[in-house]
Structure formats: C-alpha cells, structure tokens
DOGUKOL-842939 format. One record per atom (N, C-alpha, C, CB): residue number from 1; residue in three letters; atom name; x, y, z. Coordinates in steps of 0.05 Angstrom, whole numbers. Atoms other than C-alpha are relative to their C-alpha. Glycine has a CB too. Layout:
BEGIN
[NUM ALA CA [X Y Z]],
...
This chain:
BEGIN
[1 UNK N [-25 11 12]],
[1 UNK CA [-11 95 295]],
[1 UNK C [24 13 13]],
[1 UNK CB [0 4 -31]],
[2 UNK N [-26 -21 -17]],
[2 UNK CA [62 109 326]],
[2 UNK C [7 15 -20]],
[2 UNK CB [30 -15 15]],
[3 UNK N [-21 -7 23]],
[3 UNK CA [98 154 289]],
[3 UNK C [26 -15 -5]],
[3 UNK CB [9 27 4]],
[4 UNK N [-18 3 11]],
[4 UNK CA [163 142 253]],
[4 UNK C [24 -11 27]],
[4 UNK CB [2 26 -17]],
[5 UNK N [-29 -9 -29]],
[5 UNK CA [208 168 317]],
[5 UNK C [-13 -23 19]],
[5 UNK CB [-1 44 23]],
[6 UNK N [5 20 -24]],
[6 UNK CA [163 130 366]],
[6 UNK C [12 -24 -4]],
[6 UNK CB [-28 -6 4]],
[7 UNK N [-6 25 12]],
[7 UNK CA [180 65 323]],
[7 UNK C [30 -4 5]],
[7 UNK CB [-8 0 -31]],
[8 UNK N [-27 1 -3]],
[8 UNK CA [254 83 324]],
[8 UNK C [4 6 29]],
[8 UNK CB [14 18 -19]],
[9 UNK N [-3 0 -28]],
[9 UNK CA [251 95 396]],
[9 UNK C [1 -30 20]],
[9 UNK CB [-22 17 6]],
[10 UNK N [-1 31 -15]],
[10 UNK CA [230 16 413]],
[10 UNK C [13 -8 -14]],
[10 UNK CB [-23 -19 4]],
[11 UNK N [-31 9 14]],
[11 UNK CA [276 -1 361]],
[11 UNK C [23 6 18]],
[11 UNK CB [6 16 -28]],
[12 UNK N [-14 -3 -19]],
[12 UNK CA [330 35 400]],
[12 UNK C [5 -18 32]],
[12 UNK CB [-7 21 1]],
[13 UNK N [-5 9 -34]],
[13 UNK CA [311 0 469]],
[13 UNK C [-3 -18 -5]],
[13 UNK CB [-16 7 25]],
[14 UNK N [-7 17 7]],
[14 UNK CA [313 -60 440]],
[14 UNK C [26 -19 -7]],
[14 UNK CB [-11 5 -8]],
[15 UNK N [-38 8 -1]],
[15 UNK CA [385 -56 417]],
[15 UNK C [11 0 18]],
[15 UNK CB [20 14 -13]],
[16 UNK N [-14 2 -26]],
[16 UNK CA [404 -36 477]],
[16 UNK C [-5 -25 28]],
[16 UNK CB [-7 26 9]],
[17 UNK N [0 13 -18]],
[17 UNK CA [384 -99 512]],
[17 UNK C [24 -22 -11]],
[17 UNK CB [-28 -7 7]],
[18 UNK N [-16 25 6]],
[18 UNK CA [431 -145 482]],
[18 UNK C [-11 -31 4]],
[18 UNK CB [25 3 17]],
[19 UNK N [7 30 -4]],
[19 UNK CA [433 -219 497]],
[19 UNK C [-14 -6 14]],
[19 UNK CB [15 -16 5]],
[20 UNK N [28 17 -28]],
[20 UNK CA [397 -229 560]],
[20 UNK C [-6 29 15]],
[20 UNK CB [18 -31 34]],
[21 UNK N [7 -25 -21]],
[21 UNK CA [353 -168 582]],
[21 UNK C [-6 -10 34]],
[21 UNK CB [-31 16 -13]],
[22 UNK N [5 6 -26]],
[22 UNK CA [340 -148 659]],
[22 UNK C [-36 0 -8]],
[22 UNK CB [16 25 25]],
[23 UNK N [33 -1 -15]],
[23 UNK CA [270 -163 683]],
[23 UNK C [-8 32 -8]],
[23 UNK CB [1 -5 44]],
[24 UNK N [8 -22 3]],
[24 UNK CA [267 -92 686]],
[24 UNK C [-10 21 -26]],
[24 UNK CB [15 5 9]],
[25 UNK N [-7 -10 24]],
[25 UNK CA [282 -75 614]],
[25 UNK C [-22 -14 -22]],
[25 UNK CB [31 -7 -5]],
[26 UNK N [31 23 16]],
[26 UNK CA [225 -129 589]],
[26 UNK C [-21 17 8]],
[26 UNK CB [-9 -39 16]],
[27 UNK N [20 -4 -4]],
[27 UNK CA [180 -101 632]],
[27 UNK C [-11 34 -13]],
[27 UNK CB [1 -6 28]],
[28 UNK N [6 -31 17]],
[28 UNK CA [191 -23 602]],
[28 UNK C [-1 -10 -21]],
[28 UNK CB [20 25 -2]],
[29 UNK N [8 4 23]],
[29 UNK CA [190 -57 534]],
[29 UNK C [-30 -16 -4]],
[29 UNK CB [22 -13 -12]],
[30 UNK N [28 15 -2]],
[30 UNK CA [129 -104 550]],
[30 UNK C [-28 38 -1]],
[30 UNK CB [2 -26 44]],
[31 UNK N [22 -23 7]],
[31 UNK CA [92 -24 552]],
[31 UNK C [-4 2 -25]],
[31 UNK CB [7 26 9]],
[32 UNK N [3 -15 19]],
[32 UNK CA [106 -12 488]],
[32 UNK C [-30 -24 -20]],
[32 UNK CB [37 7 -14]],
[33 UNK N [14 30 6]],
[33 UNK CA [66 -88 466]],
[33 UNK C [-26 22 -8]],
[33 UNK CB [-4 -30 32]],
[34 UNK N [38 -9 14]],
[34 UNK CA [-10 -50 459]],
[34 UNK C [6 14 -17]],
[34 UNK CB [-25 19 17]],
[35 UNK N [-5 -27 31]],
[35 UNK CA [10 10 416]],
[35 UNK C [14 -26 -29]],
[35 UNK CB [41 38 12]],
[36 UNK N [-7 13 18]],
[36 UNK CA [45 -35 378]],
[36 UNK C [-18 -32 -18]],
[36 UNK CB [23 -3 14]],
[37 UNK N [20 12 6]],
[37 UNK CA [-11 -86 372]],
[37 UNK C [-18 13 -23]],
[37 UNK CB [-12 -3 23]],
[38 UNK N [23 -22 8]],
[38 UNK CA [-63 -36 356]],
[38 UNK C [16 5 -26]],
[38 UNK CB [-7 30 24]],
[39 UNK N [-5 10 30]],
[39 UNK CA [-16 -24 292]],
[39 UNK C [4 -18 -14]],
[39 UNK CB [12 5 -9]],
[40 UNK N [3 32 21]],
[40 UNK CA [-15 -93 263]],
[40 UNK C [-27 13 1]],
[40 UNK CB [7 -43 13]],
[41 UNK N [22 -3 -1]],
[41 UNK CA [-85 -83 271]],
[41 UNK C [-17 18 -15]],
[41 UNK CB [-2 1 18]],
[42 UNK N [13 -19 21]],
[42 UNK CA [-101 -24 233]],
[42 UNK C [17 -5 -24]],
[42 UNK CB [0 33 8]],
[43 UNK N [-16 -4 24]],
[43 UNK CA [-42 -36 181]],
[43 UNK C [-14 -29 -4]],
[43 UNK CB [38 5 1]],
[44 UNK N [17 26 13]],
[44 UNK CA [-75 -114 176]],
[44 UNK C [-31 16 -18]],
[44 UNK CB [-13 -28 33]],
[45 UNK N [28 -10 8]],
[45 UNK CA [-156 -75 159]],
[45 UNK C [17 10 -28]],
[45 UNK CB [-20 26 24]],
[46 UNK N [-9 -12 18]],
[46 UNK CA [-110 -27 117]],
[46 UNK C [15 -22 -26]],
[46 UNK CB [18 19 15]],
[47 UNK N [-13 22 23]],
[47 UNK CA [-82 -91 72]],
[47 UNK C [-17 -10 -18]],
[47 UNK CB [12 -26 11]],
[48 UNK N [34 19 11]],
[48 UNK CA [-146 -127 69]],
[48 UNK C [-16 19 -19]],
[48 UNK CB [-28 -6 31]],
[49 UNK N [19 -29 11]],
[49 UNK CA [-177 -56 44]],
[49 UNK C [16 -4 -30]],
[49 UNK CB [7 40 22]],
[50 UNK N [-6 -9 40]],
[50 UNK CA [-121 -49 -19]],
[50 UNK C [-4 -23 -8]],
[50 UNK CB [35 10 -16]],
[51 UNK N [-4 17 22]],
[51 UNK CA [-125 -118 -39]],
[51 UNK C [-17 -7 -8]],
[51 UNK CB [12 -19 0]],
[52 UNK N [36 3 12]],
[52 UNK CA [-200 -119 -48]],
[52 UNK C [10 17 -15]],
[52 UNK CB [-33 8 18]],
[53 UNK N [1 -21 24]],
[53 UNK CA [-186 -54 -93]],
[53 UNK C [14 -11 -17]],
[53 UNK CB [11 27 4]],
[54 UNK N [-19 11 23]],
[54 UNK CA [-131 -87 -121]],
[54 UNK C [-10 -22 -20]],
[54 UNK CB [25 -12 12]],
[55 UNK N [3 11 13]],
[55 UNK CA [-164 -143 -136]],
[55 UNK C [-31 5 -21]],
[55 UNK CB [8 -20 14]],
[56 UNK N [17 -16 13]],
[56 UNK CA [-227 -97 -163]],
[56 UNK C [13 4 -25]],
[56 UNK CB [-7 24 15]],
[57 UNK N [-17 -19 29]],
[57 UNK CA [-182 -59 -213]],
[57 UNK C [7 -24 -13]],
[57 UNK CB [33 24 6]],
[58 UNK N [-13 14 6]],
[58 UNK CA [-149 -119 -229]],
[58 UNK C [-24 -14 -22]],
[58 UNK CB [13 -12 24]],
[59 UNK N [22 11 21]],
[59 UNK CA [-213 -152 -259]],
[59 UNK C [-12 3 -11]],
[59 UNK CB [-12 -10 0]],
[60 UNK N [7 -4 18]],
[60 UNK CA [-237 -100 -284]],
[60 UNK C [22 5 -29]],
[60 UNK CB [-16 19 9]],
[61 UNK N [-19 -4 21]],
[61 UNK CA [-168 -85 -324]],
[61 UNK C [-13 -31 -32]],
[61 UNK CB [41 -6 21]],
[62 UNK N [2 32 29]],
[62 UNK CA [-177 -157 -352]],
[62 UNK C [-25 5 -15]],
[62 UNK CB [-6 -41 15]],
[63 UNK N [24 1 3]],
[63 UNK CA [-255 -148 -363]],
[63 UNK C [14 19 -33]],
[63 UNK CB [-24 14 29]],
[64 UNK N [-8 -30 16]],
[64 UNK CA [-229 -77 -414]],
[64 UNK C [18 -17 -16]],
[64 UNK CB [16 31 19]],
[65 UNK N [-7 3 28]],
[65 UNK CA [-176 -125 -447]],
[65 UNK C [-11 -25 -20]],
[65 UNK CB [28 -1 1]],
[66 UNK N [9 23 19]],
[66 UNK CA [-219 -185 -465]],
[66 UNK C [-25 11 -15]],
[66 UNK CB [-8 -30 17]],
[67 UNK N [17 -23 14]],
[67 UNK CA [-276 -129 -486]],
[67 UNK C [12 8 -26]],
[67 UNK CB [-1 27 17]],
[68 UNK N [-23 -4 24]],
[68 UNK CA [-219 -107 -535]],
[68 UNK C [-2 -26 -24]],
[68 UNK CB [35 -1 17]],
[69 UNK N [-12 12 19]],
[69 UNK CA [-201 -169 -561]],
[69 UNK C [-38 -10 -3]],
[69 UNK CB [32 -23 7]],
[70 UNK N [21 6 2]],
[70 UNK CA [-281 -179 -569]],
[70 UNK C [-15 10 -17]],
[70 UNK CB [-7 0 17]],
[71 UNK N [26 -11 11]],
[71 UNK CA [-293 -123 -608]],
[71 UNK C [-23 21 18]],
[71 UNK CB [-16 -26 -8]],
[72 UNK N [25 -21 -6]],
[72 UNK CA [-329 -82 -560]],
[72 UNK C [1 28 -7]],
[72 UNK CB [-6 1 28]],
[73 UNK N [-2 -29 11]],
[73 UNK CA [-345 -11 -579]],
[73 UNK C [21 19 27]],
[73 UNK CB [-39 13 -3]],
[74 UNK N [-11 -16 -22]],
[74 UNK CA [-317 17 -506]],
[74 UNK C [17 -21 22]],
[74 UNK CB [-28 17 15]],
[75 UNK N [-10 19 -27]],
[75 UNK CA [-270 -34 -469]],
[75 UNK C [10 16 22]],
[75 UNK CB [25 -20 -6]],
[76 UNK N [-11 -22 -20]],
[76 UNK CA [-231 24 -434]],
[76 UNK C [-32 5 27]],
[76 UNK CB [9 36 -25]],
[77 UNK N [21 -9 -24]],
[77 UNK CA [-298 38 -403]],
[77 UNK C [-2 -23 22]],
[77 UNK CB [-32 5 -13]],
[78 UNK N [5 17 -35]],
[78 UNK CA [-295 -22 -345]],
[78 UNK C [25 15 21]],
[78 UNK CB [9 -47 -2]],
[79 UNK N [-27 -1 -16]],
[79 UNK CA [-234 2 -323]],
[79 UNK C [1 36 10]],
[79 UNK CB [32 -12 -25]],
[80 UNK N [-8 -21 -5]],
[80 UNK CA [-240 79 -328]],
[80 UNK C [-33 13 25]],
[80 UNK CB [9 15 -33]],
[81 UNK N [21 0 -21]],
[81 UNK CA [-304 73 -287]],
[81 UNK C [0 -7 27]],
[81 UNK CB [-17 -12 -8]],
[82 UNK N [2 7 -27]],
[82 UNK CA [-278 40 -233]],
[82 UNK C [25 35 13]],
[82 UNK CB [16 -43 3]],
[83 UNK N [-5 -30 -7]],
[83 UNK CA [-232 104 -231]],
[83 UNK C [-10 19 1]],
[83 UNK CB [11 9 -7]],
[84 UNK N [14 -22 -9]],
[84 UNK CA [-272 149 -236]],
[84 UNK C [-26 1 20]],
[84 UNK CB [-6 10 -22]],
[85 UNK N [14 -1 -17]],
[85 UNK CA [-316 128 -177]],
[85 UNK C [19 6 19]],
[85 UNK CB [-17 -20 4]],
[86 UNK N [-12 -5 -12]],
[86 UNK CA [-249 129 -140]],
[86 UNK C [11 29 -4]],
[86 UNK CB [13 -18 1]],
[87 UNK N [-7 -30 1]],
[87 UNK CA [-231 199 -164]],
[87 UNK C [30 -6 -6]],
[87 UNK CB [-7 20 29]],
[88 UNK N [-26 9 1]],
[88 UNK CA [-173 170 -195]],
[88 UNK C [8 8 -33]],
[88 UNK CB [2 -34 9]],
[89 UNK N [2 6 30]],
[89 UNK CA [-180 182 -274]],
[89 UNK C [24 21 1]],
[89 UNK CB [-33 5 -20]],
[90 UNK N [-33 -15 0]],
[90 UNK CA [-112 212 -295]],
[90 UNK C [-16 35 -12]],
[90 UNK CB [33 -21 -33]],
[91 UNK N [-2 -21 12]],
[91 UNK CA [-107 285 -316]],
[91 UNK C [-2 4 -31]],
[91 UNK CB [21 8 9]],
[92 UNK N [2 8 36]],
[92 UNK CA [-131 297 -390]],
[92 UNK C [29 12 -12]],
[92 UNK CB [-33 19 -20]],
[93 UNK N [-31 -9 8]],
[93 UNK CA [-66 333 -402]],
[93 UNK C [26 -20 0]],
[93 UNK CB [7 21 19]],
[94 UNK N [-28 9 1]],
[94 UNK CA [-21 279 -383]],
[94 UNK C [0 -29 -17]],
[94 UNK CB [13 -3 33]],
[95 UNK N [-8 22 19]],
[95 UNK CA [3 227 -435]],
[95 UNK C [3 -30 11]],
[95 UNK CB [27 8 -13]],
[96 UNK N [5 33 -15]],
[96 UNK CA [6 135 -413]],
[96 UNK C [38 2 19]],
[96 UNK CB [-4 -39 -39]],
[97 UNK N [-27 -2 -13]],
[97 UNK CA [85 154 -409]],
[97 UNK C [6 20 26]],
[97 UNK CB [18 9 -22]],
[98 UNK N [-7 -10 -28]],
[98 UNK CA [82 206 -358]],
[98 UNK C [-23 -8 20]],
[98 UNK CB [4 33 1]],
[99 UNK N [14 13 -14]],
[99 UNK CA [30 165 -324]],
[99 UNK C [24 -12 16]],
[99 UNK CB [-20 -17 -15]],
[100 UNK N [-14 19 -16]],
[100 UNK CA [78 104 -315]],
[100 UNK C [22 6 16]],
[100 UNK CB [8 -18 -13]],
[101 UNK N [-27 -1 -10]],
[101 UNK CA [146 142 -301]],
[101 UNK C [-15 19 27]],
[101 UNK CB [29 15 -25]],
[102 UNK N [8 -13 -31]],
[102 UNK CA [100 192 -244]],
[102 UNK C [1 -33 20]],
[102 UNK CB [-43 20 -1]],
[103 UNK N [-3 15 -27]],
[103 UNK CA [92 119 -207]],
[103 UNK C [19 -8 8]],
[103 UNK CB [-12 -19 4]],
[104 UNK N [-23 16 10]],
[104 UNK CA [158 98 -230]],
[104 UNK C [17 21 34]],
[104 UNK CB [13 9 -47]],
[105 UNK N [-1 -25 -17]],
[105 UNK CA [173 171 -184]],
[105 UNK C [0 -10 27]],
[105 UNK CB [-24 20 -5]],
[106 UNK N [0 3 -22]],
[106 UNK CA [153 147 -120]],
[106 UNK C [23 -39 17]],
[106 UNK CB [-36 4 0]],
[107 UNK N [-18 19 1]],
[107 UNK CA [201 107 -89]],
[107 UNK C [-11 -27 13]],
[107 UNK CB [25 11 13]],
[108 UNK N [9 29 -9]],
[108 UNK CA [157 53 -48]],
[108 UNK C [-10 -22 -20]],
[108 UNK CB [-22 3 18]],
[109 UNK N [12 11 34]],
[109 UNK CA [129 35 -119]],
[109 UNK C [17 0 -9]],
[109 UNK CB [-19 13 -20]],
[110 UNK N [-24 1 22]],
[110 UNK CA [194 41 -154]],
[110 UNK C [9 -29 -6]],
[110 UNK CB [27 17 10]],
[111 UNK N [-20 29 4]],
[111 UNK CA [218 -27 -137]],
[111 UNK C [-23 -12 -7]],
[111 UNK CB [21 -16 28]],
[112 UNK N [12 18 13]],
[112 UNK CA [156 -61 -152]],
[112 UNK C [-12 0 -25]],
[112 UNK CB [-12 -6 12]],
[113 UNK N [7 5 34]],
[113 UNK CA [142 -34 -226]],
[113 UNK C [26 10 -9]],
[113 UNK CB [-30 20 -17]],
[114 UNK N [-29 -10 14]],
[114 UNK CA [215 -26 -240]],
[114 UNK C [-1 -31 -17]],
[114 UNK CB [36 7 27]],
[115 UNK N [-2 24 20]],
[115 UNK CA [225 -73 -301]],
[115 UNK C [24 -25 9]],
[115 UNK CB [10 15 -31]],
C-alpha cells in the first residue's frame, strides 16, 4: 500500500500539470499507474471482506431482536457470539453509553453514526 506522503506526492504532480501535460510529465505519472492499481486492489478484497462481516453481524443483530420479541430465553446470545469469535465482546466494565460515544470518538465513524 503507498503511504499517506506517497499519495500526496502523485497528488502534487498532478497539480502541477495543469491543462495540457508534456509527453514527458504523463510518462513520469504513467509510473506511478501499478502501485496505484495494486491499491484499488487490495482496498477492493479489503471492502468485500467488511461487508461480508457487516452483513454477518447485521443478521445476526436482527436474528437477537426477533429472538427477543419471540420470547427466547437468550436473544443477546446470536449476536454476542458472533463477537466473541471475533474477539470483539466489549469490556465488562464498560456501560451501552460509553460503548456508543467510544465509536462516536473516532472520527471516520463519527459522521456515519452521528444522529
């Protein structure tokens, strides 16, 4: 994967071609083309990967609340099982509210469970 700087580096030589690059200036940016391939490519596997999980968690969440409204003795259990194969089950110390406001915390998540 490039780093950060590498990224802002073809960014940079990019601006600097303006309206109509030279031949020359394609052809040093045409290097950068594989590296930059090769990450679509792992960040595409890496998409495909959360939204199978996502959509794992996701059905078991539902599974845990129609269990609920069913009456089952343990609905929590579809859901806290799929975490705890991921090594994900929260801290027994911490409360649902400092659950939500820790994701609330991170700012790439902020905007998408901000109310």
């Amino acid at each position: 994967m490039l780093t950060p700087a590498q990224l802002d580096g073809i960014g940079r030589r990019v601006a600097l071609f303006g309206g109509s690059p030279s031949r020359a200036a394609l052809a040093a940016l045409a290097l950068d083309v594989p590296a930059l391939l090769a990450d679509v490519v792992v960040l595409r596997d890496r998409l495909a990967l959360l939204r199978a999980e996502h959509a794992d968690l996701l059905a078991h969440a539902r599974a845990a609340v129609a269990a609920a409204r069913d009456g089952e003795a343990d609905p929590a259990g579809y859901v806290r099982d799929v975490l705890a194969k991921r090594g994900q089950l929260p801290p027994g110390d911490m409360r649902p509210p400092q659950l939500l406001a820790a994701v609330r915390g991170i700012p790439a998540l902020a905007e998408v469970v901000a109310p």
